[in-house]
MDAnalysis code that builds the backbone (N, CA, C; Angstrom):
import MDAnalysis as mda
import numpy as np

u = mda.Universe.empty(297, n_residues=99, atom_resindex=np.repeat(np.arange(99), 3), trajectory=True)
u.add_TopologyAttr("name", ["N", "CA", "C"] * 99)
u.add_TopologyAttr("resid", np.arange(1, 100))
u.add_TopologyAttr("resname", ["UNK", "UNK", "UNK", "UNK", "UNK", "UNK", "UNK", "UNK", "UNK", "UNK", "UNK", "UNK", "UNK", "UNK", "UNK", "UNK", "UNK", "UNK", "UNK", "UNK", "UNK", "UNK", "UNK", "UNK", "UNK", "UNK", "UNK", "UNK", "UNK", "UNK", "UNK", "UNK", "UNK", "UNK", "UNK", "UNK", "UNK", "UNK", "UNK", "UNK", "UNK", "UNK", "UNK", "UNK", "UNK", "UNK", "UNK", "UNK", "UNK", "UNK", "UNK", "UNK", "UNK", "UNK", "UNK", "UNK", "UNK", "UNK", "UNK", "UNK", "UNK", "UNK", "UNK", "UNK", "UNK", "UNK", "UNK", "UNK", "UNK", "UNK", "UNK", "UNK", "UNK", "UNK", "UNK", "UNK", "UNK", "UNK", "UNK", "UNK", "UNK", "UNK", "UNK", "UNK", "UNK", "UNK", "UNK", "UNK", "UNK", "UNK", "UNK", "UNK", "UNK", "UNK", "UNK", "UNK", "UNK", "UNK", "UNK"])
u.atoms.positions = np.array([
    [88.273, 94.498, 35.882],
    [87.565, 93.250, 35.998],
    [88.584, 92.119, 35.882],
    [88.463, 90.960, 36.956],
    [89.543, 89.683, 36.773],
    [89.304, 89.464, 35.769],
    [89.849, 88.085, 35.131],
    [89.441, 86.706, 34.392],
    [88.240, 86.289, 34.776],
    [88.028, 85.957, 36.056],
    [86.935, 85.487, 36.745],
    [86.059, 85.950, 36.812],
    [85.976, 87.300, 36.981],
    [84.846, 88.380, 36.894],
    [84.276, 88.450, 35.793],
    [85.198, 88.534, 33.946],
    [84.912, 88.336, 32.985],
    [83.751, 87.256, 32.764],
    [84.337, 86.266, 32.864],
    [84.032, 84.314, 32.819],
    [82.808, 84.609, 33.415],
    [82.093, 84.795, 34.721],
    [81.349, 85.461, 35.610],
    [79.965, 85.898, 34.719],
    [80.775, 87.384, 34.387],
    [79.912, 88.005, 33.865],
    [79.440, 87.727, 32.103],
    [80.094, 87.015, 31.536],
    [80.016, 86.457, 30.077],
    [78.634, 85.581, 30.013],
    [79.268, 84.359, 31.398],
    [78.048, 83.234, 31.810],
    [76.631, 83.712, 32.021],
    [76.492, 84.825, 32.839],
    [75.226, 85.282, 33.516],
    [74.602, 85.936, 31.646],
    [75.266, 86.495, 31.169],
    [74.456, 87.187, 30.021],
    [74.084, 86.023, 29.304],
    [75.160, 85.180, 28.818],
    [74.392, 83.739, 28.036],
    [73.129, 83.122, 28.438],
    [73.335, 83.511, 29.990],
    [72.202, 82.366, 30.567],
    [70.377, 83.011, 30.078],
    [71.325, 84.850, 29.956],
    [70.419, 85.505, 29.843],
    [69.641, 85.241, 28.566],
    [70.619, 84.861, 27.456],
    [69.846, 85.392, 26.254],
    [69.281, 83.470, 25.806],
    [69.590, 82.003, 26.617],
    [69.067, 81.365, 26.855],
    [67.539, 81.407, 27.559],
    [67.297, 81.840, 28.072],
    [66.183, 82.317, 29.035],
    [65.128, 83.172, 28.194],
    [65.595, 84.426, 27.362],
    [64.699, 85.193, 26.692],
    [65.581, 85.908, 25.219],
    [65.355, 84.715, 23.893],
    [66.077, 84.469, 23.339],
    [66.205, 85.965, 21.908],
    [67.665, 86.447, 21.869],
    [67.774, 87.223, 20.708],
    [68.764, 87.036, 19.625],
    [68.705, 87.780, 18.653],
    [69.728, 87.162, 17.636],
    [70.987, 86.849, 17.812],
    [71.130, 85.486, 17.502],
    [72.659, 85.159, 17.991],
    [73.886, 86.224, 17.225],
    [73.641, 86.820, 16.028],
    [74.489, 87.468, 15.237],
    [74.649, 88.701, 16.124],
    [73.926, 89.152, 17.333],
    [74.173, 90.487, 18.086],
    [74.489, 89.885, 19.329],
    [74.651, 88.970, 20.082],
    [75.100, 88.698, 21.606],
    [76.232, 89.114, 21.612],
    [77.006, 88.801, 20.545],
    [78.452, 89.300, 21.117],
    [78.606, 90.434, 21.381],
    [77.897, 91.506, 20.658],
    [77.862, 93.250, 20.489],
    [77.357, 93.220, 21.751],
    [76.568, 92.611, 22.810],
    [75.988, 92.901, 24.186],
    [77.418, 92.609, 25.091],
    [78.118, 91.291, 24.738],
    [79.213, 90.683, 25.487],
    [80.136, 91.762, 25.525],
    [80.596, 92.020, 24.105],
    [81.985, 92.839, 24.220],
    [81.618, 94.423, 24.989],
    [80.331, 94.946, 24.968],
    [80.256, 96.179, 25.457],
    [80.359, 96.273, 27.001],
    [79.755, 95.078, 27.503],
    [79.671, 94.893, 28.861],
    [80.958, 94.825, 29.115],
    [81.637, 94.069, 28.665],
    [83.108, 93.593, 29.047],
    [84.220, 93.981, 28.937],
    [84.330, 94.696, 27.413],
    [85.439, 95.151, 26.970],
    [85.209, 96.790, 26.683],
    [83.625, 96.819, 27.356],
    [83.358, 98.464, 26.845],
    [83.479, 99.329, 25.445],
    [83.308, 98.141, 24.515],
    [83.466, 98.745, 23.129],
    [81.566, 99.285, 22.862],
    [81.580, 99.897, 21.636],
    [81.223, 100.576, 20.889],
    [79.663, 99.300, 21.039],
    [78.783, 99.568, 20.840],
    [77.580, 98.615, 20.307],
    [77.236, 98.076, 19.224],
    [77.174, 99.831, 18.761],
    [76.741, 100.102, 17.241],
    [75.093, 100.541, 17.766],
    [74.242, 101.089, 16.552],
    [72.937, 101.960, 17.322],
    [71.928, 101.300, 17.488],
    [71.733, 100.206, 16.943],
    [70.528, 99.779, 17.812],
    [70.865, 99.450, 19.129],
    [71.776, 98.641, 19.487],
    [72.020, 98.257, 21.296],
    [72.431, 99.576, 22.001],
    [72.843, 100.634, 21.506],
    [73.416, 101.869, 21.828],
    [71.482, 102.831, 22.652],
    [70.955, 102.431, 21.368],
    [69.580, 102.929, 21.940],
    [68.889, 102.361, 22.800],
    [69.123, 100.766, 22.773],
    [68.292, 99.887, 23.917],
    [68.693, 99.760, 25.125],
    [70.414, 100.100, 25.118],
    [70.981, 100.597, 26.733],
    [70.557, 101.561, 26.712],
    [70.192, 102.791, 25.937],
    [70.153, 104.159, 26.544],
    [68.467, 104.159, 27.046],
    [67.752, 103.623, 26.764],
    [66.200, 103.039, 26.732],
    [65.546, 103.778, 26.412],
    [65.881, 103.764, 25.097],
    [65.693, 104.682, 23.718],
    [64.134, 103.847, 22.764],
    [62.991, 103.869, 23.652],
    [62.399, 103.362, 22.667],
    [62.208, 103.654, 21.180],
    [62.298, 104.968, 20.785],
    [62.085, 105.283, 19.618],
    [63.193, 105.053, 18.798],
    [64.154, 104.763, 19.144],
    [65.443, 104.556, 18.122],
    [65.612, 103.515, 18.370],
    [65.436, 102.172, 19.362],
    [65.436, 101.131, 19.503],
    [64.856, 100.488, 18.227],
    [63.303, 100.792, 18.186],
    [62.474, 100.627, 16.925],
    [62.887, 100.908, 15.779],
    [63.557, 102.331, 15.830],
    [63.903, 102.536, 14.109],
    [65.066, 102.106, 13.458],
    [65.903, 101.292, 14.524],
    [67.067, 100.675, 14.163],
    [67.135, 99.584, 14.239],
    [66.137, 98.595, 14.603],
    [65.958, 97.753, 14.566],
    [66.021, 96.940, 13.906],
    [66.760, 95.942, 12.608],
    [65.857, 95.146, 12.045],
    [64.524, 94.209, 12.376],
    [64.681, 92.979, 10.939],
    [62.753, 92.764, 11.783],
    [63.660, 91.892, 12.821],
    [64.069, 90.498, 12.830],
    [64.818, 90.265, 14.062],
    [64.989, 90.674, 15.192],
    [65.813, 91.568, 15.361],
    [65.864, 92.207, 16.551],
    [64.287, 93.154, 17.093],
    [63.869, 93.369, 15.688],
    [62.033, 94.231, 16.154],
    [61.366, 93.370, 17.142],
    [61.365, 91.866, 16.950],
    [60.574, 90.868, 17.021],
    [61.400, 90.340, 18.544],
    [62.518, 90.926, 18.545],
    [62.747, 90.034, 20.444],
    [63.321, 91.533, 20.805],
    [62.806, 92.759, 20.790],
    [63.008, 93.874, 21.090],
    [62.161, 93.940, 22.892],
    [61.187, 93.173, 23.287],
    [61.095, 92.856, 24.648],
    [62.290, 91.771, 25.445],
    [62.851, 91.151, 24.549],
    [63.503, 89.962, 25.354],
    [65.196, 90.738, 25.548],
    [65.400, 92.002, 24.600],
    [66.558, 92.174, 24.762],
    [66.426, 93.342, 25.987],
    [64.926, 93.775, 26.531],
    [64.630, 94.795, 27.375],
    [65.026, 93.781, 28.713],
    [64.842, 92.624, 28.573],
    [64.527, 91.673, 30.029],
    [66.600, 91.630, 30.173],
    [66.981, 90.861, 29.047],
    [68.379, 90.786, 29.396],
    [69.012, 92.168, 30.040],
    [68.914, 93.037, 29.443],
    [69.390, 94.227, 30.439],
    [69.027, 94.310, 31.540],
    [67.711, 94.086, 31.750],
    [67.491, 94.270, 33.714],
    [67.879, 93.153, 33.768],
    [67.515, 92.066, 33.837],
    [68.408, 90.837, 34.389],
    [69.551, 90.331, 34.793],
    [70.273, 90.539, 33.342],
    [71.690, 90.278, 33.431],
    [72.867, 91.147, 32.954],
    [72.870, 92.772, 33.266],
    [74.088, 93.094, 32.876],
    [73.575, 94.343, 34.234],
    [75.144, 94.593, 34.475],
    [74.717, 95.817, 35.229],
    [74.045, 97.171, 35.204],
    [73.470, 97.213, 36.417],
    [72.441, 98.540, 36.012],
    [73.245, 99.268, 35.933],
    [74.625, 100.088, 36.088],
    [75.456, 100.931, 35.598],
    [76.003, 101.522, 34.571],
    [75.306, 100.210, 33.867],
    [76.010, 100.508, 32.099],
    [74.647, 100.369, 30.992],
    [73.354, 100.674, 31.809],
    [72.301, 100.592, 30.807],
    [71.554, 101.619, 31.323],
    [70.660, 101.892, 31.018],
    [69.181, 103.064, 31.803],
    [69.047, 103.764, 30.775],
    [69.987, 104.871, 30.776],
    [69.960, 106.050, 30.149],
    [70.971, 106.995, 29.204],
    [71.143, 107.628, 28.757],
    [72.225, 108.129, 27.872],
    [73.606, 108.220, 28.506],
    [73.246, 108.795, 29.486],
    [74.949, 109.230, 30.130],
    [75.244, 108.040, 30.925],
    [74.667, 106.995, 31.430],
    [75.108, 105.922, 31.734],
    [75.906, 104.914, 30.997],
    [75.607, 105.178, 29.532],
    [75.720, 104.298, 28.555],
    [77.298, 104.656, 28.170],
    [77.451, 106.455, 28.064],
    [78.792, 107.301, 27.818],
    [79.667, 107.023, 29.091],
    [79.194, 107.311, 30.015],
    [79.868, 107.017, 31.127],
    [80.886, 105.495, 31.087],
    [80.047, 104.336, 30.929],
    [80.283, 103.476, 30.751],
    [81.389, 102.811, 29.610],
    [80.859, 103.800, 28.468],
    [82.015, 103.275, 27.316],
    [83.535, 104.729, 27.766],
    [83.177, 105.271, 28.466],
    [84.615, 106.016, 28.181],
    [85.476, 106.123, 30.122],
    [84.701, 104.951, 30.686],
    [85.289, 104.392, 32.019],
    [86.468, 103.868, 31.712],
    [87.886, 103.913, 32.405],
    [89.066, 102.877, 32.026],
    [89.271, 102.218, 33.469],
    [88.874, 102.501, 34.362],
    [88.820, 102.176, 35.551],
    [88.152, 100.502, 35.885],
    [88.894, 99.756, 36.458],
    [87.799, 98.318, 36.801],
    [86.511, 98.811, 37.503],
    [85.877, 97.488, 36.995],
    [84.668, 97.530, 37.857],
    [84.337, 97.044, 39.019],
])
């Protein structure tokens, strides 16, 4: 991924979580995974994998409470390549290849 592509793709997720709002203390954990392909941690780990049941149980109440708005930012604004399902999610964190 350029600079530009980064910058790009950073903007479109902000706009995202402007639009359908979640805890500011977790955007970055959405930013850096998209971008830098790090680690989530398990609640976002379950909500890319579209893990409802572990979405919920890892949830705090916060994140319980915009647990639809963080469903919209994924279809919206990050690529469908790096969310859906389990092996998309693995795939994704152990890619070294640009996108």
């Amino acid at each position: 991924m350029t600079d530009e592509q980064r910058t790009r793709a950073e903007q479109e997720m902000v706009r995202g979580f402007e639009r359908n709002p979640v805890p500011v203390h977790m955007q970055d954990g959405l930013i850096e995974y998209v971008i830098q392909r790090r680690d989530p941690g398990h609640f976002l780990t379950a909500v890319l994998e579209n893990n409802l049941v572990g979405a919920i149980g890892r949830a705090d109440s916060s994140n319980l409470k915009a647990l639809q708005n963080w469903v919209r930012v994924c279809y919206n604004y990050i690529p469908s390549t790096c969310w859906g399902n389990p092996a998309k999610v693995k795939a994704w964190l152990n890619r070294t290849e640009e996108v």
